[in-house]
TORKOL-4160 file (C-alpha; in steps of 0.2 Angstrom, whole numbers, padded with zeros to 4 digits, m for minus):
285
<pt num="1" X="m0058" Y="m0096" Z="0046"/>
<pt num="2" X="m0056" Y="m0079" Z="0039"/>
<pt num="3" X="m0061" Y="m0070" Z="0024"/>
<pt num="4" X="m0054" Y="m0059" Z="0013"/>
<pt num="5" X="m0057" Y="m0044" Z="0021"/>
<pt num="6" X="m0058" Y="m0021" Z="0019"/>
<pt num="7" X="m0044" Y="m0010" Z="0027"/>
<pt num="8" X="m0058" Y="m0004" Z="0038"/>
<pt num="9" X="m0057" Y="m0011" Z="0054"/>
<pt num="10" X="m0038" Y="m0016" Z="0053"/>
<pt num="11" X="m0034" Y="0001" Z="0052"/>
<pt num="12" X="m0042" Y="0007" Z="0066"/>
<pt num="13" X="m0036" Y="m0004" Z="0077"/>
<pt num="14" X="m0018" Y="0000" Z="0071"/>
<pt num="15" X="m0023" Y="0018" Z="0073"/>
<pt num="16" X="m0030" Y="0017" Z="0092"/>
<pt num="17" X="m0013" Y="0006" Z="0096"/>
<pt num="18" X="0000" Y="0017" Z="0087"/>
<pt num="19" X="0008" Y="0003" Z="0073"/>
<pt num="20" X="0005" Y="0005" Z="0057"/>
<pt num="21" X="m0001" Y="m0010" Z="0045"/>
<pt num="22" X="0012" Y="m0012" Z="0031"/>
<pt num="23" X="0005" Y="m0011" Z="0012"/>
<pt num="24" X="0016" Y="m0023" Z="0000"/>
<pt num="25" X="0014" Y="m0021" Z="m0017"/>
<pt num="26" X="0014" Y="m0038" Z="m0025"/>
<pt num="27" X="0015" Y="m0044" Z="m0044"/>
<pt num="28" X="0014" Y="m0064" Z="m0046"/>
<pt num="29" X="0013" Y="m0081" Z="m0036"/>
<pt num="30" X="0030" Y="m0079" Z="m0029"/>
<pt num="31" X="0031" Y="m0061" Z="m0021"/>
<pt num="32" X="0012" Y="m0065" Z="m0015"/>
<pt num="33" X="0017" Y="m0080" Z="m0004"/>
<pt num="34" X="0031" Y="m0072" Z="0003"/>
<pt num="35" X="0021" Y="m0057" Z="0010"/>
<pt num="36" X="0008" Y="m0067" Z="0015"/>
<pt num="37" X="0020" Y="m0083" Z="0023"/>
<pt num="38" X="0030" Y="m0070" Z="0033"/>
<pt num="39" X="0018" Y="m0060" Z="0038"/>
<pt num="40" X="0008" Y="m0074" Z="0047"/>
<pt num="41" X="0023" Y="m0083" Z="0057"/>
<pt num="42" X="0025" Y="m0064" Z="0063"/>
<pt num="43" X="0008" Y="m0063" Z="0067"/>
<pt num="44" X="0005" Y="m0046" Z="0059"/>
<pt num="45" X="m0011" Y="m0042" Z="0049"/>
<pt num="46" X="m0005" Y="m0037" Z="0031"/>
<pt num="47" X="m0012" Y="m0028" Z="0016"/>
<pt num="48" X="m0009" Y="m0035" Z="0000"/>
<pt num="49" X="m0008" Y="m0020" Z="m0014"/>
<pt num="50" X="m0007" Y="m0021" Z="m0034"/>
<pt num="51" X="m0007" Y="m0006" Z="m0045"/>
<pt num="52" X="m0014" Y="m0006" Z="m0062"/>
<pt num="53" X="m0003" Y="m0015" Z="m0072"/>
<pt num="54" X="m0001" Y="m0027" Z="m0059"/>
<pt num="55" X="m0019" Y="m0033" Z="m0057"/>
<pt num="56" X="m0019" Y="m0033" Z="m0076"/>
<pt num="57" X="m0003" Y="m0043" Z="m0078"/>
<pt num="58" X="m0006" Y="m0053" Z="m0065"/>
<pt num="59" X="m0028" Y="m0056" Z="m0066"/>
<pt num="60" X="m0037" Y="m0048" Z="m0054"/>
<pt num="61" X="m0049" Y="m0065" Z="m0052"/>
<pt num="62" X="m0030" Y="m0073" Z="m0049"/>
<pt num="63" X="m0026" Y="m0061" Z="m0034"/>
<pt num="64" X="m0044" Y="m0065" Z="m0027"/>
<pt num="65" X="m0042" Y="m0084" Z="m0028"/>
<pt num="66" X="m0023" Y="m0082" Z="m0019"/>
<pt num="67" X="m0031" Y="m0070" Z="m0008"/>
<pt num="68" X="m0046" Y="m0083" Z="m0003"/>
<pt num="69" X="m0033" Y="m0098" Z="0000"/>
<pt num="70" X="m0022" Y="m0085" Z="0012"/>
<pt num="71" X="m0038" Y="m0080" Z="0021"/>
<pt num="72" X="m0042" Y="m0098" Z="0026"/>
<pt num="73" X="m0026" Y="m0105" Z="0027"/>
<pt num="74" X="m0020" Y="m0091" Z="0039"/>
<pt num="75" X="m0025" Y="m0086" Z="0056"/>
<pt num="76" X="m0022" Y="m0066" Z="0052"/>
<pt num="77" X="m0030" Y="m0051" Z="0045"/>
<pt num="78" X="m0028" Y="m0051" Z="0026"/>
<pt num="79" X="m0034" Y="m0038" Z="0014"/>
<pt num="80" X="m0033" Y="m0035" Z="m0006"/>
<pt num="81" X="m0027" Y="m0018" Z="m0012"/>
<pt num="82" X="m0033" Y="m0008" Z="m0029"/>
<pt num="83" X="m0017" Y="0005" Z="m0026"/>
<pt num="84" X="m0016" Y="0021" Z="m0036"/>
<pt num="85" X="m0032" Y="0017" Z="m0048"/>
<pt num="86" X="m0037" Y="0032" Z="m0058"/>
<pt num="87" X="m0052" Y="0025" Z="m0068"/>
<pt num="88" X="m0069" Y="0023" Z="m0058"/>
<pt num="89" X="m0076" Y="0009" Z="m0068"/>
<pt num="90" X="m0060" Y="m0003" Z="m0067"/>
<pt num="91" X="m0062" Y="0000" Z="m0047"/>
<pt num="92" X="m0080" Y="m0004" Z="m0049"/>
<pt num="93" X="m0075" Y="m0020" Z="m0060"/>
<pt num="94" X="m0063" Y="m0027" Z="m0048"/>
<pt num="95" X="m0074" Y="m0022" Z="m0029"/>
<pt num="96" X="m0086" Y="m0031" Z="m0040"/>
<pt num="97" X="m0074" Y="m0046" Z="m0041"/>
<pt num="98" X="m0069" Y="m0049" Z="m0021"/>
<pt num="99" X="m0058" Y="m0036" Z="m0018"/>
<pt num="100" X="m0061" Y="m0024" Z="m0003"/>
<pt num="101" X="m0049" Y="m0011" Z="m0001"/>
<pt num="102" X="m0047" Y="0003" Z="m0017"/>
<pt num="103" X="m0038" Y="0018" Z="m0019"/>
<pt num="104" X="m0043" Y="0031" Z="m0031"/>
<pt num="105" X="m0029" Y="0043" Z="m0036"/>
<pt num="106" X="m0038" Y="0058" Z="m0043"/>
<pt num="107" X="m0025" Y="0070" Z="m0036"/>
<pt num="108" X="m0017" Y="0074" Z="m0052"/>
<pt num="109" X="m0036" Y="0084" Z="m0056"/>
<pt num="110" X="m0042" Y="0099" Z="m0047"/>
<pt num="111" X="m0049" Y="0100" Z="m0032"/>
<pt num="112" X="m0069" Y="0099" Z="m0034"/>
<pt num="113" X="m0065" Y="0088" Z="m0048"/>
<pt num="114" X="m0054" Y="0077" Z="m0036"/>
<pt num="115" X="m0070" Y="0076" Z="m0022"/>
<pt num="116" X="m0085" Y="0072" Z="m0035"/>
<pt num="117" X="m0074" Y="0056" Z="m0042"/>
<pt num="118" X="m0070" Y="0050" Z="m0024"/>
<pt num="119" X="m0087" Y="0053" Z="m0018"/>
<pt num="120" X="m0091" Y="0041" Z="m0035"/>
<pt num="121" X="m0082" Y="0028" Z="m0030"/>
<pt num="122" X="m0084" Y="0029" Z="m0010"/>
<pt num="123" X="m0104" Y="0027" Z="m0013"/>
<pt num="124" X="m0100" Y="0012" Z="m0024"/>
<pt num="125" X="m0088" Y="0003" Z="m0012"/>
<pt num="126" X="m0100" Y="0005" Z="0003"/>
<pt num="127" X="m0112" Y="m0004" Z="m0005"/>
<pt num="128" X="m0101" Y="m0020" Z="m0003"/>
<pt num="129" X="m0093" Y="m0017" Z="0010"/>
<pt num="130" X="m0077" Y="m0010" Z="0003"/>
<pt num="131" X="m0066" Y="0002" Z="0010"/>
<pt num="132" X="m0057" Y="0020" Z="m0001"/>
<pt num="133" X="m0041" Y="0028" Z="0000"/>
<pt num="134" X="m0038" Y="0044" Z="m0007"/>
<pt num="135" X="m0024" Y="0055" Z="m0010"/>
<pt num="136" X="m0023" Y="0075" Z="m0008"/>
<pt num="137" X="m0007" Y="0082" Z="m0013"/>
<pt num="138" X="0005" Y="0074" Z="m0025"/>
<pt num="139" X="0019" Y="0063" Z="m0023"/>
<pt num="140" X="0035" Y="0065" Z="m0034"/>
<pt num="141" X="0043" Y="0049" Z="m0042"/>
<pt num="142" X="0035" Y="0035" Z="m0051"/>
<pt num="143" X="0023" Y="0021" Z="m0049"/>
<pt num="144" X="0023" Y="0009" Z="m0061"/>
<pt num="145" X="0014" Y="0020" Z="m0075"/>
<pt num="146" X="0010" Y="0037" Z="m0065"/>
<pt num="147" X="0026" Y="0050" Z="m0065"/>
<pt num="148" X="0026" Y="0063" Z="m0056"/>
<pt num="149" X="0036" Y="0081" Z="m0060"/>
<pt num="150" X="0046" Y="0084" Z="m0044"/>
<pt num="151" X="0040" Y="0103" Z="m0046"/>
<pt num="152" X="0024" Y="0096" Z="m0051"/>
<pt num="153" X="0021" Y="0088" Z="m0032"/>
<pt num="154" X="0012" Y="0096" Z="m0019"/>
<pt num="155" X="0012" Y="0093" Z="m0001"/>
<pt num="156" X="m0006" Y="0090" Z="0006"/>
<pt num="157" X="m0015" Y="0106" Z="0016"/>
<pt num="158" X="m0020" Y="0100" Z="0033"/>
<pt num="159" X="m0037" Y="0113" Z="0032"/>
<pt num="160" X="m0041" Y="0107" Z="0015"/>
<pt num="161" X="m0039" Y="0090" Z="0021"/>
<pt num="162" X="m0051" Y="0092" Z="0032"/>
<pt num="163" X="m0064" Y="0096" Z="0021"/>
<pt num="164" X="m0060" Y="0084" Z="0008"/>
<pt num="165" X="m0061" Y="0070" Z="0020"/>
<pt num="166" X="m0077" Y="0078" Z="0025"/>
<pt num="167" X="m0085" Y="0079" Z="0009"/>
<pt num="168" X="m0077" Y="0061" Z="0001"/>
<pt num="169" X="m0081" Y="0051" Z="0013"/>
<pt num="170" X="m0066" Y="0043" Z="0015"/>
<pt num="171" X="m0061" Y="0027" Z="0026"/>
<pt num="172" X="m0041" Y="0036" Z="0023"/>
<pt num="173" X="m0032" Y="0047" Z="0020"/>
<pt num="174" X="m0015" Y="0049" Z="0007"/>
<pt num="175" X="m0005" Y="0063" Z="0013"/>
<pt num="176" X="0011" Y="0070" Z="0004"/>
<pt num="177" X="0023" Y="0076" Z="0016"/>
<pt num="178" X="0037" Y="0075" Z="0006"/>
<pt num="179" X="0039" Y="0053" Z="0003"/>
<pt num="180" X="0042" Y="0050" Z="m0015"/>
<pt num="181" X="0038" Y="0036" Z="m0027"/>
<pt num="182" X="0053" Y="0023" Z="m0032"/>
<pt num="183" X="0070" Y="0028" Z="m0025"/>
<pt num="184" X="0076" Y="0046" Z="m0016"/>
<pt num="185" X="0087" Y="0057" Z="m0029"/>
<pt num="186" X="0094" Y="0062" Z="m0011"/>
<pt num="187" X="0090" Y="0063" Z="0009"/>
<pt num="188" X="0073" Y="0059" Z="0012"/>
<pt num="189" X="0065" Y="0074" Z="0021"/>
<pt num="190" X="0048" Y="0074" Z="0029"/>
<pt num="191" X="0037" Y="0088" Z="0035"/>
<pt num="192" X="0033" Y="0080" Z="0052"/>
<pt num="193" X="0025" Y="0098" Z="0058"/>
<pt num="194" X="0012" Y="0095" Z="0043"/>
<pt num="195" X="0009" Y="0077" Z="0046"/>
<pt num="196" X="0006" Y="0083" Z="0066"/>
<pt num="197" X="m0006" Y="0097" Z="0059"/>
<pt num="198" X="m0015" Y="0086" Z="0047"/>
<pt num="199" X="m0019" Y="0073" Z="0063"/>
<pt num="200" X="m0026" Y="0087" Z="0072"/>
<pt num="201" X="m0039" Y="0089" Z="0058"/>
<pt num="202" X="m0041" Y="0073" Z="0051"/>
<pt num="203" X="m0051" Y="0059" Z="0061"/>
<pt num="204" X="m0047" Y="0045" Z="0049"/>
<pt num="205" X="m0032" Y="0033" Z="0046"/>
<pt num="206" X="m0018" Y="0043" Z="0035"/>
<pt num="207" X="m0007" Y="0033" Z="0026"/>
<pt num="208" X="0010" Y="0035" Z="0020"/>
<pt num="209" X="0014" Y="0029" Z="0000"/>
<pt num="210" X="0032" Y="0031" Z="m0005"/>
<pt num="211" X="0040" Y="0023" Z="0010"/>
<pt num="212" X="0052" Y="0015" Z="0001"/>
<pt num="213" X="0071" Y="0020" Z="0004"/>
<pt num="214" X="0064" Y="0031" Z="0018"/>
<pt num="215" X="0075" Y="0029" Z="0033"/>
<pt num="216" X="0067" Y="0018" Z="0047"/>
<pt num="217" X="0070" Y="0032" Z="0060"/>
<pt num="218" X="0058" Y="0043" Z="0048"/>
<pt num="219" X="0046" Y="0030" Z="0046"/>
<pt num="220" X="0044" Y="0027" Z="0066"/>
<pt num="221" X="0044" Y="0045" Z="0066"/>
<pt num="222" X="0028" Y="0047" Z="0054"/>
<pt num="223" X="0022" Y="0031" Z="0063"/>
<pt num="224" X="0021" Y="0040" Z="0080"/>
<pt num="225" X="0013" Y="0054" Z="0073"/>
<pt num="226" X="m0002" Y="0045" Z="0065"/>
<pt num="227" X="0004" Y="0035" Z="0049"/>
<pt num="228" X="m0007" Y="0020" Z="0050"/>
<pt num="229" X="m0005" Y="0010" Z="0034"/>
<pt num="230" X="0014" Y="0013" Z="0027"/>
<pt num="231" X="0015" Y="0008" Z="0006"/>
<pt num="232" X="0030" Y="m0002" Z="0001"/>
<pt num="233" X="0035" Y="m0007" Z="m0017"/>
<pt num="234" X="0050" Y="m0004" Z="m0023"/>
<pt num="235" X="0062" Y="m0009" Z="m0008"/>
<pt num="236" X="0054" Y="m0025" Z="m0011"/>
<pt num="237" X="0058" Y="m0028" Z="m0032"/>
<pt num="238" X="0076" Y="m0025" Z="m0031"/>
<pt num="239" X="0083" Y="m0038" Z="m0017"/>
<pt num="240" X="0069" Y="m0051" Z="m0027"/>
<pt num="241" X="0078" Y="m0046" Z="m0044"/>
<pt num="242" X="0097" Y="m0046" Z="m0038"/>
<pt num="243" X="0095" Y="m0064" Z="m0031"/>
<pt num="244" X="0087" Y="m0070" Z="m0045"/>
<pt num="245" X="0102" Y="m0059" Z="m0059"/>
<pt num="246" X="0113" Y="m0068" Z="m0044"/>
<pt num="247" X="0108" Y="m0086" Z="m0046"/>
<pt num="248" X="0108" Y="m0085" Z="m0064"/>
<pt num="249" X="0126" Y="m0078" Z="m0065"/>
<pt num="250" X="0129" Y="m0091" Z="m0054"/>
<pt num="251" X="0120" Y="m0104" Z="m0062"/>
<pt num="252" X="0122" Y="m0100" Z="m0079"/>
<pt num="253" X="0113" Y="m0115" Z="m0088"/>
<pt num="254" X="0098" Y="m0115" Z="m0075"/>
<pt num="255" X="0080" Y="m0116" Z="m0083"/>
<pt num="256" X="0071" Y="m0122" Z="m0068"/>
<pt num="257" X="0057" Y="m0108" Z="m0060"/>
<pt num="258" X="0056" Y="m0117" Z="m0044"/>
<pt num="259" X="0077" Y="m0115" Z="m0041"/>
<pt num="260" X="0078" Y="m0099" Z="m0049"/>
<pt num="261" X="0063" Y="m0090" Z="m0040"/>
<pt num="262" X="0068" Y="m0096" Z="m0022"/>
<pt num="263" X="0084" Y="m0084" Z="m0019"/>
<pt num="264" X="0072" Y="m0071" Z="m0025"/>
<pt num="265" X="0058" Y="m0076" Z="m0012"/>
<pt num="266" X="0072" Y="m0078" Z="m0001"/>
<pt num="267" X="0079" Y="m0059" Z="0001"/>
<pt num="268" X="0060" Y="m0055" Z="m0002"/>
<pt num="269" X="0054" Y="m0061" Z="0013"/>
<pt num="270" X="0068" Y="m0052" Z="0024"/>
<pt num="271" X="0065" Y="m0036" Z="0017"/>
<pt num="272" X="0045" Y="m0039" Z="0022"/>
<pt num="273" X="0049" Y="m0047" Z="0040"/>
<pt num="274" X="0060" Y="m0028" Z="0043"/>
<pt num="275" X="0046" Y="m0016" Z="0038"/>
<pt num="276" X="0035" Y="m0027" Z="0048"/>
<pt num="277" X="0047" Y="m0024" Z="0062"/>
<pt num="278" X="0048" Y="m0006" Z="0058"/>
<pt num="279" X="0029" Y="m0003" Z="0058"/>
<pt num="280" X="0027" Y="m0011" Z="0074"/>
<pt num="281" X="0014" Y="m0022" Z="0067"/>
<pt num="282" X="0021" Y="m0038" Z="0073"/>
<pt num="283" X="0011" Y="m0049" Z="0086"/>
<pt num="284" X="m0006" Y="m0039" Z="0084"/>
<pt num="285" X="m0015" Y="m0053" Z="0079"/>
């Protein structure tokens, strides 16, 4: 029987093989099961990943309890994400609470500014075994609540990474190589020559946010080059929301959860069982 448990050693191993371990953000019951249903008949580990409003809609004691019966009713790795958390003490709260793996998104401060907050919250997850995700250099788009200036985002310095990670502490690492949040204005273009620098420099797992609407060709791509923990969220709301806009035009009269939800956990699930395929973290486990 397994526990809940950190990014720690599941992105390690996904780092020594060359897959990346996919990063679903999730917001209720529904989306939960189906990340954590497919993921196991594909025998993939899986991160589960909430951002602040999320958690708060949603109850983080909630996500821990879904999390807890996933854990022992499936034979994979499973871990619980804080994604894009900018306040230290609601990380502390929640690590505090069962999850395991957090980010802390200072980005949006300076630089020193950016390391003393990490370095905050890396000491305080250690402690319990929890693992932190931090982000140098910004990523355009929007994430639930965070919006991001396209002239405002700023690819990640692969020097300055370096000494960031060294500093921090970090377990990884979120780079911006040109991925944005929500969906692309136009064609997705990534700096592959700055992802192959920042490897060079960088000894822990990097991760790619903003991977939704990214071509899978790119994705492979930044897969191949030391991406280890690819962030999806976006790709996953829409197909969920036009099934269930479809039902209901459909069904006009319908009232029932349980028959409208089930087209939306439906093209959920195939939408989770491609980036699976496309990270290459199918039949790890």
């Amino acid at each position: 029987m397994r526990n809940i448990l950190s990014t720690k050693e599941m992105l390690l191993k996904a780092q020594k093989e060359g897959y990346a371990v996919p990063a679903f953000n999730i917001h209720n019951l529904e989306t939960f099961q189906v990340v954590v249903e497919t993921a196991a008949e594909m025998k993939s580990p899986v991160i589960i990943a909430g951002t602040p409003s999320t958690i708060e809609y949603a109850g983080g004691d909630y996500i821990v309890n879904m999390a807890q019966v996933a854990a022992r009713k499936y034979d994979i790795p499973i871990a619980i994400h804080l994604d894009h958390f900018e306040k230290v003490d609601e990380i502390k709260h929640y690590i505090d609470e069962g999850f395991r793996s957090s980010m802390i998104d200072a980005s949006h401060e300076g630089y020193e500014e950016n390391i003393e907050i990490v370095k905050e919250v890396v000491a305080y997850a250690h402690k319990y075994d929890a693992t932190v995700e931090a982000e140098l250099g910004r990523l355009g788009g929007q994430e639930d609540d965070l919006v991001v200036d396209e002239k405002d985002a700023m690819y990640t310095n692969p020097k300055q990474a370096k000494d960031f990670v060294e500093k921090t502490g970090i377990d990884s690492l979120a780079i911006a190589i040109g991925t944005a949040h929500g969906l692309y204005k136009g064609e997705a273009k990534l700096d592959f020559d700055r992802l192959a620098e920042i490897r060079k420099e960088v000894s822990v797992p990097l991760v790619l946010h903003g991977a939704s609407d990214v071509p899978d060709e790119l994705v492979k791509k930044a897969i191949s080059l030391g991406i280890c923990k690819v962030n999806v969220a976006t790709d996953l709301k829409i197909p969920f929301s036009d099934a269930v806009k479809k039902y209901f035009n459909e069904n006009p009269k319908a009232n029932d959860p349980r028959k409208y939800m089930t087209p939306g956990k439906k093209a959920m699930k195939e939408i989770v069982k491609h980036k699976i395929l496309v990270c290459g973290s199918n039949d790890r486990y």
